[in-house]
LUMNUBA-79483 format. One line per field, with one value per residue (C-alpha): residue in one letter; residue number from 1; x, y, z. Coordinates in Angstrom, 3 decimals. Example, Ala and Ser with C-alpha at 12.3 -4.5 7.8 and 13.67 -1.06 7.14 Angstrom:
residu = A  S
num = 1  2
u = 12.300  13.670
v = -4.500  -1.060
w = 7.800  7.140
//
This chain:
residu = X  X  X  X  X  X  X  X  X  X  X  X  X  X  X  X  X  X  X  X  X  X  X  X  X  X  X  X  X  X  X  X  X  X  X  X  X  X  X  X  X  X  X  X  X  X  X  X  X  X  X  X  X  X  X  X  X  X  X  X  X  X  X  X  X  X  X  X  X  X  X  X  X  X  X  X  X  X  X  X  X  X  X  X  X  X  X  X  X  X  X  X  X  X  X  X  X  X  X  X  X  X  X  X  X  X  X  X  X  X  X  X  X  X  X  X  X  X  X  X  X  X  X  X  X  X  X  X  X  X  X  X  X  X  X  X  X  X  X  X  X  X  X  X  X  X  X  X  X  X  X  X  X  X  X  X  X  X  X  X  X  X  X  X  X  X  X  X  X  X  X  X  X  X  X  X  X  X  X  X  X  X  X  X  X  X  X  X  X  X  X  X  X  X  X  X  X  X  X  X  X  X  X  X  X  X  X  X  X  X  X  X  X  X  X  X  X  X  X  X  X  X  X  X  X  X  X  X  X  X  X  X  X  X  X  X  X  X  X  X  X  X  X  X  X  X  X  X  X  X  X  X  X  X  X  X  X  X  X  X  X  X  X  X  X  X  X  X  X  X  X  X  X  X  X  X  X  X  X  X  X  X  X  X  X  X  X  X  X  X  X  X  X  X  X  X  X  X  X  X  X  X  X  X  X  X  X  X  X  X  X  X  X  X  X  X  X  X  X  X  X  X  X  X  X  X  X  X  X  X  X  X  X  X  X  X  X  X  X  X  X  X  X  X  X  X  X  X  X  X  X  X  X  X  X  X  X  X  X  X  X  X  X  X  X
num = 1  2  3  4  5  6  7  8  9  10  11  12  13  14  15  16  17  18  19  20  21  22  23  24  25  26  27  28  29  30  31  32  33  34  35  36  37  38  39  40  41  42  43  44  45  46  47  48  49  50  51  52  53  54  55  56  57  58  59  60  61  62  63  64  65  66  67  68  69  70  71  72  73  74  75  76  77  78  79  80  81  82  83  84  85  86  87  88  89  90  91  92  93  94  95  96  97  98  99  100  101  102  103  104  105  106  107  108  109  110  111  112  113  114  115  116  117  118  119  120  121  122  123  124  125  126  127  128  129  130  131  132  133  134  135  136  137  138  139  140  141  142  143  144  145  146  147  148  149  150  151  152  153  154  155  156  157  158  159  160  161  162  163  164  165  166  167  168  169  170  171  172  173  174  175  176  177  178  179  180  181  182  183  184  185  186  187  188  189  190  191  192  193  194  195  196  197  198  199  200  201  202  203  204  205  206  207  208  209  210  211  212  213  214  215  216  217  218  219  220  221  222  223  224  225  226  227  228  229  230  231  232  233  234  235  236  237  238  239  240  241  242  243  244  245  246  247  248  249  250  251  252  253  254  255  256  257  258  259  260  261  262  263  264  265  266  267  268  269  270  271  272  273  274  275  276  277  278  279  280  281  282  283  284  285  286  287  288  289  290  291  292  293  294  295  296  297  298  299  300  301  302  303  304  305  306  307  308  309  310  311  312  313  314  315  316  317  318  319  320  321  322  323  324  325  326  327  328  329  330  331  332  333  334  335  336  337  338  339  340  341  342  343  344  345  346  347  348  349  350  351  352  353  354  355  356  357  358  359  360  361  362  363  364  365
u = 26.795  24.033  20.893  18.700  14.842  14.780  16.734  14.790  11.356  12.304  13.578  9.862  7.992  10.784  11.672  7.833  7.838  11.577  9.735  6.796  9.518  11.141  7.635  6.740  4.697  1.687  -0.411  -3.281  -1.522  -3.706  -3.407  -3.304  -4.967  -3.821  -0.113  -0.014  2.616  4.203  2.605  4.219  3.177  3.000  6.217  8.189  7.275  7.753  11.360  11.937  11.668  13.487  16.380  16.255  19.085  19.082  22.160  19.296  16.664  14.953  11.537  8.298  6.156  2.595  0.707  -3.341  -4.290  -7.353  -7.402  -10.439  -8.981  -10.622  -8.614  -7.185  -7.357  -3.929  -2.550  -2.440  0.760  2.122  2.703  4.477  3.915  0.417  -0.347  1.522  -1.310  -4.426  -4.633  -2.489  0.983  3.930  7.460  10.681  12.607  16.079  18.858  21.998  23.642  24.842  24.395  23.210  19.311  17.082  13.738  12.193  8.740  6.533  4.191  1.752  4.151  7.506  9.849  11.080  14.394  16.627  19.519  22.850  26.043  26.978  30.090  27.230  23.103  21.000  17.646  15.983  12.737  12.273  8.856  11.503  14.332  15.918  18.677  20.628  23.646  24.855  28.546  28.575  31.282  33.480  31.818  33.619  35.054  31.763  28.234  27.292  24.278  23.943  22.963  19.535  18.018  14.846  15.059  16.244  13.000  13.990  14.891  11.599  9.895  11.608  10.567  6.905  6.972  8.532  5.690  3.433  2.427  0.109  -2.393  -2.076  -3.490  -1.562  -1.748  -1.171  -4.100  -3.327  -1.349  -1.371  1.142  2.522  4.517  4.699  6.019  4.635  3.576  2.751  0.012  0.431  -2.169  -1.833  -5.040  -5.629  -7.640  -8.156  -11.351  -9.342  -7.961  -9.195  -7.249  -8.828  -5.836  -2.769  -1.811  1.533  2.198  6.211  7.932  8.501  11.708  13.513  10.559  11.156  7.862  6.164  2.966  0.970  -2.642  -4.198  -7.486  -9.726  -12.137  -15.055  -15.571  -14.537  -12.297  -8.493  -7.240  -3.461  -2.168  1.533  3.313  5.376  3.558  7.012  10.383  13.859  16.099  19.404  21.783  21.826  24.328  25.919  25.490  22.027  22.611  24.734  23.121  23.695  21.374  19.636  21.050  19.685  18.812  20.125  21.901  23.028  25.833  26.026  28.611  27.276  29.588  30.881  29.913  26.439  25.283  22.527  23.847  20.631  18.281  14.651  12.944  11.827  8.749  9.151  6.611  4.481  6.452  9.409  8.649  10.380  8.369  8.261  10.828  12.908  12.486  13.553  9.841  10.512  6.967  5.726  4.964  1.766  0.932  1.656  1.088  -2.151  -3.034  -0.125  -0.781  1.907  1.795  3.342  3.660  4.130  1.760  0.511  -2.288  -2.328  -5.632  -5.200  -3.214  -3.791  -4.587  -7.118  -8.451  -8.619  -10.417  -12.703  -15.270  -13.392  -16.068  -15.273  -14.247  -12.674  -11.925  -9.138  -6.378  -7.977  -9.990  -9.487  -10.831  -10.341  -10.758  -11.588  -11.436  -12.096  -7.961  -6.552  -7.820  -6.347  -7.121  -5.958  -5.829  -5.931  -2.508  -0.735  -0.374  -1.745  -2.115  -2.823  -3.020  -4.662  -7.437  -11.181  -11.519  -12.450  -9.011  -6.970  -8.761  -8.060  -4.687  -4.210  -5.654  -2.697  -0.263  2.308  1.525
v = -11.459  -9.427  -8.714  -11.654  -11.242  -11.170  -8.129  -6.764  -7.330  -5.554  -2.876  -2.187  -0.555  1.913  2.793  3.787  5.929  7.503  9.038  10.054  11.959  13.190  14.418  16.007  14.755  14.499  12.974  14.166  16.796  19.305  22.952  25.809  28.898  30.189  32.287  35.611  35.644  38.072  37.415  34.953  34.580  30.696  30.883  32.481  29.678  27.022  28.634  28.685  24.751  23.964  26.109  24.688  22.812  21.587  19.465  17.280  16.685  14.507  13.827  12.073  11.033  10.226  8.604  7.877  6.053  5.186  4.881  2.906  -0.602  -3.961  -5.975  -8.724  -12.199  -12.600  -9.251  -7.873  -8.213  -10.223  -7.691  -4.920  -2.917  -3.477  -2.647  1.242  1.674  1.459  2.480  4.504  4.112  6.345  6.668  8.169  9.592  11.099  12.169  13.929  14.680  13.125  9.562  9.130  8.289  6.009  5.005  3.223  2.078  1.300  -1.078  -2.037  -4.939  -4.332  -1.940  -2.411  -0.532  0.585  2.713  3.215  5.762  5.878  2.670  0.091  -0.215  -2.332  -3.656  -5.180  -6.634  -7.104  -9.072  -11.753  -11.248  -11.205  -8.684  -7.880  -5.877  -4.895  -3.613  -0.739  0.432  3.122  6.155  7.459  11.304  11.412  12.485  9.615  8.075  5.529  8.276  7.782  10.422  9.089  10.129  13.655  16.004  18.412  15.967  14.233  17.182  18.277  15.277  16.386  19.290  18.763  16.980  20.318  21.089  23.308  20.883  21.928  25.101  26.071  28.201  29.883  28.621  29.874  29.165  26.835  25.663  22.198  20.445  24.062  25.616  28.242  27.137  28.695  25.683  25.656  23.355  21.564  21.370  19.007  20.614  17.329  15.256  12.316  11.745  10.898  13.143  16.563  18.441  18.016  20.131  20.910  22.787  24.602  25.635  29.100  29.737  26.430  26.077  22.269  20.358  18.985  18.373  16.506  16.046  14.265  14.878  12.354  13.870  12.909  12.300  14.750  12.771  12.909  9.577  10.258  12.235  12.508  14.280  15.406  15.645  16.514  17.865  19.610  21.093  20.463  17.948  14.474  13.231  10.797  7.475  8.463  6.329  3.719  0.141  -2.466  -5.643  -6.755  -9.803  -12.973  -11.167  -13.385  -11.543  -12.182  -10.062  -9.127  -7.273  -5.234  -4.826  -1.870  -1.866  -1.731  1.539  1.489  -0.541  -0.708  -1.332  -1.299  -4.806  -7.090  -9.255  -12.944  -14.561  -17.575  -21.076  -19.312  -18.001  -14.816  -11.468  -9.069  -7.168  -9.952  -10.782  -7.776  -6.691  -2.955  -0.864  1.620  4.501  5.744  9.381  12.549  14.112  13.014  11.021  8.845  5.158  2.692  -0.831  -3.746  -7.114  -11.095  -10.749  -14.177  -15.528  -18.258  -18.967  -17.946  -15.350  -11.630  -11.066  -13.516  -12.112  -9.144  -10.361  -12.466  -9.309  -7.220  -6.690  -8.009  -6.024  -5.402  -2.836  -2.913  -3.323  -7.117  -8.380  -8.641  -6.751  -3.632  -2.569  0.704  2.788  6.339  6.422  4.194  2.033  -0.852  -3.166  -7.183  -8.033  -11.721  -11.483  -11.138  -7.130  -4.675  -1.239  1.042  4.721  7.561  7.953  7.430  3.805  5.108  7.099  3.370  1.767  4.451  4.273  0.497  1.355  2.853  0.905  -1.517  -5.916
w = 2.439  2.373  4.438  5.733  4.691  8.871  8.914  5.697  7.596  10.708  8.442  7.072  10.081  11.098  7.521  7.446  10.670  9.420  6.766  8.453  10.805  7.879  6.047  9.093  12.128  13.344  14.841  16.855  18.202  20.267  18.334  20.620  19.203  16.152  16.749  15.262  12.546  9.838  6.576  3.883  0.154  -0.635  -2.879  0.131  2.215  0.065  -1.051  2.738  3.497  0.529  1.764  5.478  7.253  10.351  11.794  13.891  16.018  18.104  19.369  19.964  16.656  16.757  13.672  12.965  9.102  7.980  4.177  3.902  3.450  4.976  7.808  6.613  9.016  10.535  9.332  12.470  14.823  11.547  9.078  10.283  6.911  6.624  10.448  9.882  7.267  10.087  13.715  15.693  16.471  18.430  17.580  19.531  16.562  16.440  13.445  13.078  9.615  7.550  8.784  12.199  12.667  14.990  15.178  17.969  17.650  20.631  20.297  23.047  25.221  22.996  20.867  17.647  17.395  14.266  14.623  12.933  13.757  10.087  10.753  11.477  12.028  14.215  13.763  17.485  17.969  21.788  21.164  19.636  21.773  17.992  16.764  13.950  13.252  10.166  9.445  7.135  4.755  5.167  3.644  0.606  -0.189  -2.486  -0.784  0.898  -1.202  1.685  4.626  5.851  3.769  4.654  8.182  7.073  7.368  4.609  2.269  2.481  2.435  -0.527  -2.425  -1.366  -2.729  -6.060  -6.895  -6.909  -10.607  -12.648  -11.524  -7.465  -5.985  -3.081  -0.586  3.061  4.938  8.251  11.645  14.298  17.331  16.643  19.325  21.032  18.267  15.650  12.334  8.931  7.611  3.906  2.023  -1.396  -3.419  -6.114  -9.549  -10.725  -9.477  -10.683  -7.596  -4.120  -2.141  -1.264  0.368  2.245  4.550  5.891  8.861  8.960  11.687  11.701  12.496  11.009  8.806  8.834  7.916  11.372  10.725  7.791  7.370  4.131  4.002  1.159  -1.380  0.474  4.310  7.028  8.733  8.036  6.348  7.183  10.427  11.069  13.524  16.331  19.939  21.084  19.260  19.591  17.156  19.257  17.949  19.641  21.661  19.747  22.252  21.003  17.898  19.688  20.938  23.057  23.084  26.004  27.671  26.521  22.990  19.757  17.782  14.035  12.236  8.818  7.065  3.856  0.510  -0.401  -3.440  -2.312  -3.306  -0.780  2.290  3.587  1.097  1.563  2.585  -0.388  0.328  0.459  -2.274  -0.935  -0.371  -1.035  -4.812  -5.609  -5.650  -8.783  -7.192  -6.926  -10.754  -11.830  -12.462  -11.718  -10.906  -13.871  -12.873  -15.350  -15.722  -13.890  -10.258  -8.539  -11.568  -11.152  -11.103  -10.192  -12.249  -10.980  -13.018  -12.573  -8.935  -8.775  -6.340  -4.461  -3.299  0.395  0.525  1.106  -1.987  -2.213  0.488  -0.610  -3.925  -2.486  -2.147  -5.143  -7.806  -11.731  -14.365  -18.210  -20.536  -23.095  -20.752  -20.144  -17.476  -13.515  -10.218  -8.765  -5.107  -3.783  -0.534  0.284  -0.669  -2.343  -5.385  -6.664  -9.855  -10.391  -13.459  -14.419  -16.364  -13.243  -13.538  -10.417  -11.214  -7.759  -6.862  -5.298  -7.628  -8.982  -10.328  -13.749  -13.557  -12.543  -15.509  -18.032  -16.821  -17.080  -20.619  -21.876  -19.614  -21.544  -21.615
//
């Protein structure tokens, strides 16, 4: 049997925060002044976080978005996804290798809870009183593909920054105390004016020079669109009753075993489609990705509307437009742009409209 779309949706919002745990944390974290530290060329440093390990840590993870995209009516305290990319929000974050994490997310009047020991994972929702536990297979002699790699701040990290190519610039921009720890800041420049992010900057611990702070900064505005971060962190290993949960009284809970032949046990959530219609995903429709570093767009196909949806939401103030890729409408923030197109396909990235629609230009029917 395998997850419930309940368990999926819960799984959404603390997959999110995992990752911004992993990437490196932020938040508005108040910088003491800058620490005095030995020099480092930009290729030492980055050598230097690909090379970390840690066995764990724990800690407190603070998060501010603003990428420039309208509120939707009813989006709020109903989509868990969509509500991690606006506001603020503060996570309790804690991991041990190679298959212990947990994530609990505090909301304003509840907690949304995930957590698994590596034998079994549970996802809580105290707003609902709902739970759900999943049964996990017995890992095999191979590397487990199933650990929470997610959660894992060098491994996410490490994704990061194999994406620099000859079209970044970085750099060692400085210092700065994150958490109350020292920190080499290392910033990623775009060359192209293509995209519609101006930097990112990532500040590294200096001594396990494990990513803890990210800040994404757009092409144009002053104002950081993405903060991530730790207010609070430590570098010990959990205890392992850490990971372990027991569900309130009164809390319904559901149980689940996953297959073992499940590569992934726990998958991430899939989307349920309106009155029950299945979502590309679920077709099989697997995303394109189009072009190369910060020029990257992602195309999606078969995304139908239904008149009062999201989407159609969305559209209703989304200007008209066609090139040789068809016709449809595209949406833009100071982030993120985004283009419909009436054949069902939606092409969206981090870039200048004329970039999305040269890219749905070459893009496969």
């Amino acid at each position: 049997m395998g997850i419930t779309q309940r368990g999926r949706r819960w799984l959404v919002p603390v997959t999110a925060v995992a990752v911004v745990a992993g990437v490196g944390a932020l938040g508005p974290v108040v910088a003491d002044a800058s620490p005095k530290l030995p020099g480092i060329s930009a290729q030492d440093l980055l050598a230097n976080v690909q090379t970390a390990k840690v066995d764990g840590l724990s800690g407190t993870v603070r998060s501010s978005a603003d990428l420039g995209l309208p509120a939707l009516p009813g989006v709020e305290g109903g989509n868990q996804a969509m509500e991690l990319l606006s506001g603020e929000h503060t996570a309790r974050v804690a991991f041990a290798t190679p298959d212990k994490a947990r994530v609990s997310v505090l909301d304003r009047m509840a907690e949304r809870v995930w957590t698994t020991d590596g034998k079994s994972a549970w996802a809580y929702d105290s707003s609902k009183r709902e739970a759900v536990k999943l049964t996990l297979p017995a890992r095999s002699a191979k590397p487990d593909k199933a650990a929470p790699r997610s959660y894992d701040p060098q491994a996410v990290a490490k994704q990061f920054l194999d994406a620099i190519d000859p079209t970044t610039k970085v750099a060692v921009s400085g210092t700065e105390k994150v958490a109350g720890r020292d920190a080499y800041k290392l910033r990623l420049t775009p060359k192209t004016d293509r995209t519609t992010v101006g930097s990112v900057t990532l500040a590294i611990d200096s001594k396990t020079w494990v990513p803890l702070e990210v800040t994404v900064m757009p092409r144009t505005g002053n104002d950081p669109a993405v903060q991530l971060g730790f207010s609070a962190v430590s570098f010990d290993v959990p205890a392992a009753s850490t990971f372990s949960f027991t569900p309130p009284k009164g809390v319904k809970v559901t149980e689940e075993k996953v297959p073992a032949t499940r590569e992934h046990p726990v998958e991430p959530p899939k989307a349920v489609g309106p009155k029950g219609e299945k979502t590309p995903a679920q077709r099989g429709d697997k995303p394109v990705v189009i072009g190369q570093g910060w020029d990257s767009v992602v195309m999606v196909r078969g995304v139908k509307t239904t008149g009062n949806g999201p989407v159609d939401q969305l559209l209703a103030n989304a200007r008209t437009v066609e090139g040789p890729w068809g016709k449809g409408k595209i949406l833009t923030s100071k982030m993120v742009t985004a283009l419909i197109t009436d054949d069902g396909r939606v092409f969206a990235g981090l870039v200048t409209a004329d970039a999305l629609q040269a890219a749905a230009a070459k893009a496969p029917r």
